[in-house]
N, C-alpha and C positions, 0 to 999 in steps of 0.2 A: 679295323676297316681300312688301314693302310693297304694302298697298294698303287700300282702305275695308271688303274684306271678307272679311279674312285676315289673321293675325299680322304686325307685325311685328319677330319674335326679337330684342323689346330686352333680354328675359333672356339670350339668349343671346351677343348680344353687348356689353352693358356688363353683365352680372354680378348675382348674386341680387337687388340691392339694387331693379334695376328692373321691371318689369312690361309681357308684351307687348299691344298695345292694336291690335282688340278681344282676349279672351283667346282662345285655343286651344280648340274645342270638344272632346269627346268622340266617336270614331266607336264603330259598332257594332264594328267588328275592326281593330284600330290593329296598323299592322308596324312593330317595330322593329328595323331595318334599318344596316347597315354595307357601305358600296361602299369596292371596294377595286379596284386597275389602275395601272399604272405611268403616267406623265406622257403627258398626250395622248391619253387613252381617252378624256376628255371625262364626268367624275365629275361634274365640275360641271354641266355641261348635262342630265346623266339625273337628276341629284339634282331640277334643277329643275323638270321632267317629272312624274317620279315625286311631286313634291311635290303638280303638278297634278290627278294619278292617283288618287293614296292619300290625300292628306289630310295625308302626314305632315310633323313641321316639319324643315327642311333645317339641319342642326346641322354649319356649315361649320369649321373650325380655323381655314381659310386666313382666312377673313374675320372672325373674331373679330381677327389678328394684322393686320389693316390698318387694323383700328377702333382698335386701342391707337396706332398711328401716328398718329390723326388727333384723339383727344381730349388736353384737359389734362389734366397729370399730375394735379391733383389731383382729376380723377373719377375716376381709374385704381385698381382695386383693389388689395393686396399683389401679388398677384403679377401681373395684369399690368403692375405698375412693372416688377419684376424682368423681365420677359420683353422688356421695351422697352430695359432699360439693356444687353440679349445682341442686342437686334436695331440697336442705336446702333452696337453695334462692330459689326458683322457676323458677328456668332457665331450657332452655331446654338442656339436655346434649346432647353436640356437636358431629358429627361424628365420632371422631377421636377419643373419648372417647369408644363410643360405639363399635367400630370398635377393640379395645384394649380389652374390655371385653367377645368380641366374640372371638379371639384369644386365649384368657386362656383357652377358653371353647373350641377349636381346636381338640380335640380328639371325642366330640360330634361329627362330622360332619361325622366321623369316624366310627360310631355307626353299630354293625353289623346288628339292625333291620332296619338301615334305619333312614330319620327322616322327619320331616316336621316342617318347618319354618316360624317360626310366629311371624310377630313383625319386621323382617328384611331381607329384606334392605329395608327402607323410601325410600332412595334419591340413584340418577343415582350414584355418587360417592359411596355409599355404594355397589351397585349392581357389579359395577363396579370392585372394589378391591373385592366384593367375588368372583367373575367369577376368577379372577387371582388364588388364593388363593384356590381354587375350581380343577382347572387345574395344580397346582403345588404340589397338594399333589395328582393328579389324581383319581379325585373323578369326579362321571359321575352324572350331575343335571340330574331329569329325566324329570321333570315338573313343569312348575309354575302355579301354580291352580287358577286363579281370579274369583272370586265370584263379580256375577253382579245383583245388583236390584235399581229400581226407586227410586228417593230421597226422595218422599214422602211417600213409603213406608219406608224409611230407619229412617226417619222423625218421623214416626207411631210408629217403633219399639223401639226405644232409648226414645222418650216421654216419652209413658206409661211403660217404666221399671221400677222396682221397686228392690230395694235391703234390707233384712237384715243388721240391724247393728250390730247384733252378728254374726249370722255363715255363714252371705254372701248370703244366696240361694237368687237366682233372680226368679221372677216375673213379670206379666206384665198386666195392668187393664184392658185390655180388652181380650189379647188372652192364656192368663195364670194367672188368678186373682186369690190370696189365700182367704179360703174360711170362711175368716173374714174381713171385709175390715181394710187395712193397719197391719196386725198383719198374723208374720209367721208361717205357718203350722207347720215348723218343731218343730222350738224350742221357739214360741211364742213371741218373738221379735219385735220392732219398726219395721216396714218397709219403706226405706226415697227414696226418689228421687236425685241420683245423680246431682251435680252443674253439669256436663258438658254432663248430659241427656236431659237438657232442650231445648225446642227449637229452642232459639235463641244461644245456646250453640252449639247446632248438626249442625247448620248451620255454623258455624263460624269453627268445627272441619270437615268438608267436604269442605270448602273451602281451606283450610289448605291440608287436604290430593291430592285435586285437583293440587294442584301448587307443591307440591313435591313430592308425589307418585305415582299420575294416569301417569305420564311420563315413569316411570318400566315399563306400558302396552307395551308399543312400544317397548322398549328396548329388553322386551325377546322374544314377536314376531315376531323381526328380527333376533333373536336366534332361533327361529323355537320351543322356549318351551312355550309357553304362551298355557292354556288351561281352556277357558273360560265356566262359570258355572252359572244357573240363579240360585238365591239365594233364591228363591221361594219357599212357601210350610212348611211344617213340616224339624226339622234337619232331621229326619231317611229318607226323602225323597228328601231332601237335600245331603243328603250323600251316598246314591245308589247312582244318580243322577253323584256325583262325582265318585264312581268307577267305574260305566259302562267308563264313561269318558275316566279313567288310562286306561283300560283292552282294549278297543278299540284303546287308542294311544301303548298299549305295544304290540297288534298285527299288527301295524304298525311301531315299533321298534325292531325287534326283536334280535337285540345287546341290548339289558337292561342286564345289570349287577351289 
């Protein structure tokens, strides 16, 4: 989301202390937004979309936790040391960790365009203290977006991904295949297959998110915010897709604020 005319979420991702430059302006109707979908609906890509869309700033988990991989410790806040010394061993860091990191990052939530949240909440405890936390700083959820598609489809797409190992651009052998086999367009690069792209890997990270995420479905449906989205298709038509969505629930809400 870097760029000269657009944030970019240094608060979000090194922690209160910094400031994102330029700032974050004000829209007329800022959504604040939670996408949710099992690995390989491509959260990331509509977040980034949707970012384009709305205005609103893209508040990734995944990407705070690879910025603490890459800075010195001692710019690292309290807890993201702690979350570094769970991701050195390879443990998973624990709620209460994360939960602490999102906190720092508390004025995010705050953001005057708005935001969309990715990455959190996993587990009902999570969802739970941000709903508190959410209503005590009076801040109005608007929607929680769940992205829905087949497992075998979801199977298909995480398979054949492919990533650079220099500048990251992703790939895919069948429905996006650079136009050398294994060798990046951009910057001519290795192109490898992630460990936890493989199949018997996507399988074992969708059972995982089945036993402590898919449980959120219920949770905000009985919130009356859950706003289900097939995951089908091209992102650009994926991402209509999702603001016909918004714009049909905001004329059915018409207190958004």
């Amino acid at each position: 989301m870097a760029g000269t005319d657009e944030p970019d979420r240094a608060s979000w991702l090194q922690g209160a202390a910094a400031r994102c430059n330029p700032q974050p302006g004000k829209v007329d109707r800022p959504w604040r937004l939670i996408l949710l979908g099992p690995p390989g609906v491509g959260k990331g890509t509509q977040a980034e979309l949707l970012h384009r869309r709305l205005l609103a700033c893209h508040l990734s988990t995944g990407d705070v936790f690879r910025t603490v991989g890459t800075k010195a410790e001692c710019d690292l806040s309290p807890a993201m040391k702690a979350a570094l010394d769970y991701m050195r061993r390879g443990d998973l860091v624990p709620d209460s960790i994360v939960w602490e990191m999102l906190l720092e990052r508390g004025n995010c939530l705050r953001c005057g365009g708005g935001f969309l949240l990715d990455g959190f909440p996993r587990t009902l405890h999570q969802a739970e203290s941000l709903r508190r936390q959410l209503e005590n700083q009076n801040i109005t959820l608007h929607a929680v977006v769940n992205y829905e598609l087949p497992i075998e489809e979801i199977v298909h797409r995480l398979s054949g991904r492919r990533t650079c190992k220099n500048c990251k651009a992703v790939y895919h052998l069948t429905d996006r295949p650079p136009k050398l086999p294994d060798v990046c367009d951009l910057c001519g690069g290795a192109l490898s297959q992630r460990e936890d792209d493989r199949p018997e890997s996507v399988k074992v990270r969708l059972e995982a998110y089945a036993e402590k995420t898919a449980p959120l479905i219920e949770f905000y449906r009985d919130l009356k915010l859950l706003l289900s989205v097939s995951a089908a298709g091209t992102p650009d038509e994926i991402c209509t897709r999702t603001i016909e969505a918004l714009q049909q629930r905001a004329k059915q809400s018409p207190a958004h604020t």
